[in-house]
C-alpha positions in Angstrom: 33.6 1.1 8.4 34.7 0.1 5.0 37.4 0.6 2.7 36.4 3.9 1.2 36.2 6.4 3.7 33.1 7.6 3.7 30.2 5.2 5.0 28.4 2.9 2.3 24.4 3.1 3.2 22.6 0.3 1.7 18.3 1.0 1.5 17.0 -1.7 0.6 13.7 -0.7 -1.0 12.7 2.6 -2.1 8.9 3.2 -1.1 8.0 6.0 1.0 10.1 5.4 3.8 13.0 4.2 1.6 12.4 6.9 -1.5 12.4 9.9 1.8 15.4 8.6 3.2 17.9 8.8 0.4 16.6 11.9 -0.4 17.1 13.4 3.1 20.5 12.2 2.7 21.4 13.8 -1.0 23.0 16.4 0.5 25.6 14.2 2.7 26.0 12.3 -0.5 26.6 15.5 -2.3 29.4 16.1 -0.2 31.0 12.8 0.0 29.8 12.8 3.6 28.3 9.0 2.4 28.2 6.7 -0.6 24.3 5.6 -1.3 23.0 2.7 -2.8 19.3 2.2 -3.1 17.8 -1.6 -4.4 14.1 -1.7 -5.8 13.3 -3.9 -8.5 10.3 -1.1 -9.6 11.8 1.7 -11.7 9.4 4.3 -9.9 7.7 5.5 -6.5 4.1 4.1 -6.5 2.3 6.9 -4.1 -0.1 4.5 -3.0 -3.0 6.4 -0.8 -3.9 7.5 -4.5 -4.8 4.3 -6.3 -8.7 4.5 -5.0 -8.6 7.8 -7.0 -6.7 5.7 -10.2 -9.5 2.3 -9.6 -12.2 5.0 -9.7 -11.0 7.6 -12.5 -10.7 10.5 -10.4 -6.6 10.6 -10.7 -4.5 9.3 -13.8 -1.7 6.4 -13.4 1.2 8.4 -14.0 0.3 11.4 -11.6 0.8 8.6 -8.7 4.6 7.6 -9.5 7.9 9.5 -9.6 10.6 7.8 -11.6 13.2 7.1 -9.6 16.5 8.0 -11.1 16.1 11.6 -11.3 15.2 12.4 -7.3 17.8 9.7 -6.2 20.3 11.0 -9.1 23.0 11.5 -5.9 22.6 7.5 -5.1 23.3 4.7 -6.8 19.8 3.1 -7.9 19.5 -0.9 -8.5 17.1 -2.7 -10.4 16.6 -5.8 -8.3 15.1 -8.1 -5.5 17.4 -8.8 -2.1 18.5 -12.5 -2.4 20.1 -12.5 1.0 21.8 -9.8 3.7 24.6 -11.6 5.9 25.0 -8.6 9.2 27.9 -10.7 10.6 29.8 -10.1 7.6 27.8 -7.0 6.4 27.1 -7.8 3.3 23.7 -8.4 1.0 23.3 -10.3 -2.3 21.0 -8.7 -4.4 19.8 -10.1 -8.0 19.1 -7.7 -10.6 16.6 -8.2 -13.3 19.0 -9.7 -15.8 19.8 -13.0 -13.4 22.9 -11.8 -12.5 23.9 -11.7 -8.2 25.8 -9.3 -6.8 27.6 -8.7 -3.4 27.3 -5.6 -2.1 29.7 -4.4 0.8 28.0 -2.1 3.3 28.6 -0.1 6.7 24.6 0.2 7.0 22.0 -1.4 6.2 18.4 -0.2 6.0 15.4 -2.4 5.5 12.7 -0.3 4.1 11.1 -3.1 1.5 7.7 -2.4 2.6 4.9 -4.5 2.9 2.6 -6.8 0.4 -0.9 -7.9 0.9 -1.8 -10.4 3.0 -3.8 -13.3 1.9 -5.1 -16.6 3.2 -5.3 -20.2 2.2 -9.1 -20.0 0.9 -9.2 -22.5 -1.8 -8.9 -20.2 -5.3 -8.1 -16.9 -4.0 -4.7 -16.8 -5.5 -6.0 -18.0 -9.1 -9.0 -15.7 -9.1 -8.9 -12.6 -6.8 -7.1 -9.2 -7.8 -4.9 -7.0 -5.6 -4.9 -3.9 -4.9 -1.5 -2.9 -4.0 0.1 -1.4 -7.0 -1.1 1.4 -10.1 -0.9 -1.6 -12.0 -3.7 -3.4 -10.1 -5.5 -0.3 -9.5 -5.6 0.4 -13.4 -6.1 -3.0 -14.2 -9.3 -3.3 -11.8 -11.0 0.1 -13.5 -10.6 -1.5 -16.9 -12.1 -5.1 -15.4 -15.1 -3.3 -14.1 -15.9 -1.1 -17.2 -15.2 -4.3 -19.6 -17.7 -6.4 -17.1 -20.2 -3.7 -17.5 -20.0 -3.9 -21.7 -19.6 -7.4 -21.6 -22.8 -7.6 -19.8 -24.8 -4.9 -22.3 -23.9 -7.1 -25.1 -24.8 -10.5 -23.2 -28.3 -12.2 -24.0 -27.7 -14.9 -20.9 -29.4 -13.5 -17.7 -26.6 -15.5 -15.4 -23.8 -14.4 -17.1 -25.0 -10.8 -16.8 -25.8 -11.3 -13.4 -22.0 -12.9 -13.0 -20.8 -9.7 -14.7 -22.5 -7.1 -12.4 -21.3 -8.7 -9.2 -18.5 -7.1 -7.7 -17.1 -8.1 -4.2 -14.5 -6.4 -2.3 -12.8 -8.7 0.5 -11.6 -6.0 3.3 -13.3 -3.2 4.8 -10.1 -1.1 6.1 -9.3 1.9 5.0 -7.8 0.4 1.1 -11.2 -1.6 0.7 -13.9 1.1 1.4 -11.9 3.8 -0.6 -11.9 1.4 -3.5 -15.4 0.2 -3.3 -16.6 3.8 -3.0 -14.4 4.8 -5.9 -15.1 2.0 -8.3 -18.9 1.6 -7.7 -19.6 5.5 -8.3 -17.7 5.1 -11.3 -19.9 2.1 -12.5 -23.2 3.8 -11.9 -22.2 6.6 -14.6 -21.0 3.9 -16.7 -24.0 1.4 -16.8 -26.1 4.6 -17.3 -25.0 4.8 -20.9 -26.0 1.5 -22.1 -29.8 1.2 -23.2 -29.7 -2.4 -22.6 -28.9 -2.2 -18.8 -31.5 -0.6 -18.3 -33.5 -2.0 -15.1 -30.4 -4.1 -14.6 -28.7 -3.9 -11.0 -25.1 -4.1 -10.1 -24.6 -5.9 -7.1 -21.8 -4.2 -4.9 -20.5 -6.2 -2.0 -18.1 -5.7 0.9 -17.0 -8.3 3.4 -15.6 -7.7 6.3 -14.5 -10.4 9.2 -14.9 -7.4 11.9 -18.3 -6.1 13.3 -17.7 -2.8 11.5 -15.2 -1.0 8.6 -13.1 1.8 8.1 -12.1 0.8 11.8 -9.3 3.6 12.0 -11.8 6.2 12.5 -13.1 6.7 15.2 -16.6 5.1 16.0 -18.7 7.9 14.9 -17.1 8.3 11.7 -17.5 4.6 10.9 -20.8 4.5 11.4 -21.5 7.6 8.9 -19.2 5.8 6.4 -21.1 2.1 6.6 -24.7 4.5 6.0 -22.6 6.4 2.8 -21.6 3.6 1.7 -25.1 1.5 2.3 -26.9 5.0 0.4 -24.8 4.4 -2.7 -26.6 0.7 -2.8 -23.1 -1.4 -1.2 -24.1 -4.4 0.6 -21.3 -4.6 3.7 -21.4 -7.7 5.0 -19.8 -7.9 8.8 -18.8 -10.4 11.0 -18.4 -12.5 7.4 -15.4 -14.7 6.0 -14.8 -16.1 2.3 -14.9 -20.0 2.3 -14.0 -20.5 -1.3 -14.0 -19.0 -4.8 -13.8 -21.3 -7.3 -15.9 -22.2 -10.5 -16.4 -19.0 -10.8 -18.5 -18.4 -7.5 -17.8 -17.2 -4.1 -19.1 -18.7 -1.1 -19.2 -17.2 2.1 -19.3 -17.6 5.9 -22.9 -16.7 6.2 -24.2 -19.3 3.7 -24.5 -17.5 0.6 -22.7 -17.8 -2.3 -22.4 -15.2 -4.9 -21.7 -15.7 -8.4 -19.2 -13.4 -9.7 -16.1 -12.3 -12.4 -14.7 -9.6 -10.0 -13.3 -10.2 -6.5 -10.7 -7.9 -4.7 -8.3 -8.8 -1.9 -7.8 -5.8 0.1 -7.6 -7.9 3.7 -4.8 -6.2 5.0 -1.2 -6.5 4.5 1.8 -8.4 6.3 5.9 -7.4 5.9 7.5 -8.2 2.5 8.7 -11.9 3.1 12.0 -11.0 1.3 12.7 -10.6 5.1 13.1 -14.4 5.6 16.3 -13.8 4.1 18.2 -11.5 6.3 19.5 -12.8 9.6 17.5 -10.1 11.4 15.8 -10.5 14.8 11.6 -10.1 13.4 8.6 -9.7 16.1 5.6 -11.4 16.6 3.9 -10.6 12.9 7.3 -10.8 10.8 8.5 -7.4 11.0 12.3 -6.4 12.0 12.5 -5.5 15.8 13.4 -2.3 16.3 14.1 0.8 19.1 12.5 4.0 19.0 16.2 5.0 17.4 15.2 2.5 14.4 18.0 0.7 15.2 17.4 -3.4 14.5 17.6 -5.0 18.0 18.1 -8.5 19.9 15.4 -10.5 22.2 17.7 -8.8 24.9 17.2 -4.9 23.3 20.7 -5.0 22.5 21.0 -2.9 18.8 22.5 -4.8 15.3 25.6 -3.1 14.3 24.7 -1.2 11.5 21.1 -2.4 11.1 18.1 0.1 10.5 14.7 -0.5 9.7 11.8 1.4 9.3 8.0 1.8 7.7 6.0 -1.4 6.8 9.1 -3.9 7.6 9.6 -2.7 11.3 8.3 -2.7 14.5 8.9 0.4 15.9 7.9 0.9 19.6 5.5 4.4 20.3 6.8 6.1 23.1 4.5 8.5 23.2 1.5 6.0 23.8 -0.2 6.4 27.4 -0.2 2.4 27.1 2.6 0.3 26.9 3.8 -1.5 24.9 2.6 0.1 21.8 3.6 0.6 17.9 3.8 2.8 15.4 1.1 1.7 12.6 2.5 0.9 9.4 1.6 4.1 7.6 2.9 6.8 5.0 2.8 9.1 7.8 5.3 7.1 9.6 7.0 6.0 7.0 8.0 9.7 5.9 8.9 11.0 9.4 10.9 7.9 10.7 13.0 8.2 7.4 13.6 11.8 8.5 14.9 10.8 11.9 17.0 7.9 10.8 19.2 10.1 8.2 19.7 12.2 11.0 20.8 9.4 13.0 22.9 7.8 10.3 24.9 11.1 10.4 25.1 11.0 14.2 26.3 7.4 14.1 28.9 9.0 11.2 30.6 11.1 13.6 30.0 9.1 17.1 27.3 11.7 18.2 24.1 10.1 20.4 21.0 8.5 18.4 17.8 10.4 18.9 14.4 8.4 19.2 11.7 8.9 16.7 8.4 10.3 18.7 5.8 11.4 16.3 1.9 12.0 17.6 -0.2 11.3 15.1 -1.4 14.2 12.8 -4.9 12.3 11.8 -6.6 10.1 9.7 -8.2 10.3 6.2 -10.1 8.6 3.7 -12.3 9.9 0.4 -15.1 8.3 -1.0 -15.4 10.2 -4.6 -18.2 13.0 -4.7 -16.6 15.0 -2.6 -17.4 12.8 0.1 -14.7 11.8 3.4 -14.0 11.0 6.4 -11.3 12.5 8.4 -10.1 13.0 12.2 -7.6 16.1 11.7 -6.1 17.0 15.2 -8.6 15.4 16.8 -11.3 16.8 15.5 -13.7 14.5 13.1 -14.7 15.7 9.4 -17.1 13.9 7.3 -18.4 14.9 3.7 -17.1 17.6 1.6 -14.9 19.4 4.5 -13.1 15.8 5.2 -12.8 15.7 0.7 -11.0 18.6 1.4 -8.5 18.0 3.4 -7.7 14.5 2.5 -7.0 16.8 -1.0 -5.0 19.1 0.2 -2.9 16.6 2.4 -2.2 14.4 -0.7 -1.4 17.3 -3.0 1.4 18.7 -0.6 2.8 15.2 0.1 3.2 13.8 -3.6 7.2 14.7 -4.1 6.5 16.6 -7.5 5.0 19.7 -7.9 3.7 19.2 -12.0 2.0 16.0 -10.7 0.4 18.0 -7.7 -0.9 20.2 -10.2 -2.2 17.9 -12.4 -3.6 16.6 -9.8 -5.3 19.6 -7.9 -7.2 20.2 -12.0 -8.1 16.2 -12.0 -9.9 16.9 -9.0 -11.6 19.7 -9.4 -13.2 18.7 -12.7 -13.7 15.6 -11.8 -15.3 16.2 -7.9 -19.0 16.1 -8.5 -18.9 13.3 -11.8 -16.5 11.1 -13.1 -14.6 11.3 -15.9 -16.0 9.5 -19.5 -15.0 6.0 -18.2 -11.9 5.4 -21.0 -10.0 2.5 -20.3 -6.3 3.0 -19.0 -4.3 0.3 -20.2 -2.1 -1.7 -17.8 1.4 -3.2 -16.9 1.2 -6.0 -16.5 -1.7 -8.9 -15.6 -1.8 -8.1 -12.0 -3.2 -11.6 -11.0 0.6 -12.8 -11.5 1.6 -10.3 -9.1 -1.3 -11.6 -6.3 -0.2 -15.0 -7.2 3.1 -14.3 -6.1 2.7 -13.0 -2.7 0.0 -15.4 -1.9 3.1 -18.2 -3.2 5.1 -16.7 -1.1 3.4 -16.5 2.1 2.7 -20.2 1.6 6.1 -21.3 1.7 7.0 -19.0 5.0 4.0 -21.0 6.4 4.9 -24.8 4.8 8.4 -23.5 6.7 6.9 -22.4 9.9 8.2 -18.8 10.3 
């Protein structure tokens, strides 16, 4: 332990799994049970399975973050990035937004920095594609795509309209048909209200490397949301790769090349690469090796001293998995309920009691399309349409952490589930391409490195 005498728990990040944890251990703190410090260089909890919902109108920007400082008000909240985490010495360097380092002593350390998308060397992705990670991105991309639409009413040049009503999403998981589905029924109400549109088609495209989307549901359920989505007029693309985007046109795996203003990176994502600088053990795909107890472990099993990780930055074996070895995915589901077990282990390890192992069978799956159109597997059974809508609703409302958001919320969707809202713009942030560019620079100097 440290000096003081109650434990010092560092979290490093404060996303789902990070924002849960510290407050599943206010009370502890409270009491002077443990001393909490929580770094995050973003002022507020971004809940992310929303930002379809912001892209496409249905749900505002603010009603998907919570301001950190009041929930966390028992720990003491950083405004940051991790420079480096030494276990040996347990102790992390962490620079905050005016320059400055500090070291910060610690008895445990949690990595909970989450996860940022995961792009590829294609020659001008990171110059020209948009993310879709944050409420900035997801705000930014609605205004791109209802600015393209009046830039294209006011055009007289037939390819530049053309160029302007092309939008291609890159990525058909669950992020990529969400936002597709969102944005495009959005931009058919939109292009509706412009007399000089009129004959003029939007071109909607979705490319996928795999031979079908949305492959977390179940095969039924993907097959009803590739016909939905086809219905709407989407082109999905399978089995396809992006060669190149640059001069303003993408070209493809399949020979075609599309010219187009708008195209969104929603291929998955990979651990924050932040990790490179902690001396923790990582697995095969970069994220910190882990027991079902969240401890951080060895090649040889053995656990860190005082190393937790959980959510998108760990790799946490499923026990409960008729096949073996298997892992957790890198979920909010997860990412809540491993947070709950590992407070309850940090207090066990306070007072020398045994660990318990995190075992968690999956509730379900869901995913909304906008028109009060889903897809769900809840408890095993599948949902599609309205009933799936539904659910994924209700789901989302309970699990924001603040009830005048769920509220606003629960009225956003109800007069908004059968047409979208007048298509306003939002305002954003901040240019989200900077924020693209950087993870794409950043995964390119893990690689240049070989890690």
């Amino acid at each position: 332990m440290g000096a003081m005498t109650e434990p010092h728990i560092l979290i490093l990040g404060a996303g789902f799994a990070g924002f849960t944890l510290a407050r599943a251990l206010r009370r502890d703190a409270t009491a002077g049970r443990v001393r909490l410090t929580v770094v995050e260089s973003q002022p507020y909890l971004t809940y992310k399975p929303l930002l379809p919902e912001v892209a496409g109108g249905e749900t505002q920007p603010r009603d998907t973050v919570v301001p950190l400082h009041r929930p966390l008000k028992n720990a003491g909240v950083i405004a940051g990035a991790l420079e480096s985490v030494d276990t040996g010495a347990k102790v992390a360097v962490v620079r905050s937004l005016d320059g400055s380092e500090r070291r910060l002593h610690y008895d445990h350390v949690v990595f909970a920095l989450g996860a940022i998308t995961k792009t590829l060397p294609i020659p001008g992705l990171a110059d020209n594609a948009i993310g879709f990670s944050s409420v900035e991105e997801a705000a930014y991309l609605r205004d791109h795509v209802l600015e393209r639409i009046r830039f294209a009413a006011s055009t007289s040049d037939a390819a530049e309209r053309k160029r302007a009503l092309t939008f291609m999403f890159v990525g058909g998981g669950y992020t990529g048909v969400e936002a597709i589905a969102e944005l495009q029924r959005l931009a058919t109400s939109e292009i509706g209200r412009y007399r000089e549109l009129e004959g003029e088609r939007m071109e909607w495209l979705l490319i996928e490397v795999a031979g079908r989307i949305a492959a977390e549901l179940p095969e039924q359920l993907s097959g009803w949301t590739l016909r939905l989505l086809r219905r709407r007029g989407i082109r999905v693309l399978l089995k396809t790769e992006v060669k190149t985007v640059e001069h303003g046109a993408v070209v493809l795996s399949n020979g075609e090349t599309h010219p187009a203003d708008t195209l969104v990176w929603v291929a998955g994502v990979t651990p924050n690469p932040v990790l490179d600088r902690a001396d923790v053990p990582r697995g095969p795909k970069g994220h910190v090796q882990c027991n079902a107890r969240l401890q951080a472990i060895r090649d040889d099993g053995s656990p860190l001293d005082g190393v937790w990780a959980l959510g998108d930055d760990a790799q946490v074996p499923d026990l409960t998995a008729e096949k073996q070895p298997a892992y957790y995915p890198p979920n909010a589901q997860n990412a809540i309920r491993e947070a709950r077990v590992l407070a309850e282990n940090l207090r066990r390890a306070a007072s020398g009691r045994e660990l318990i192992e995190y075992r968690h069978r999956t509730l379900g799956t869901l995913a909304s399309y906008g028109g009060m159109k889903g897809a769900a597997v809840v408890r095993g059974i599948p949902l599609h349409g309205p009933a799936a809508w539904a659910v994924d609703k209700v789901y989302h409302a309970i699990a924001l952490p603040s009830l005048s958001r769920r509220f606003r919320l629960v009225l956003g969707w109800v007069g908004n589930g059968l047409t979208p809202r007048d298509a306003a713009p939002v305002g954003t942030v901040r240019e989200p391409r900077a924020r693209f560019q950087e993870a794409a620079e950043a995964q390119s100097k893990t690689a240049a490195r070989g890690e």
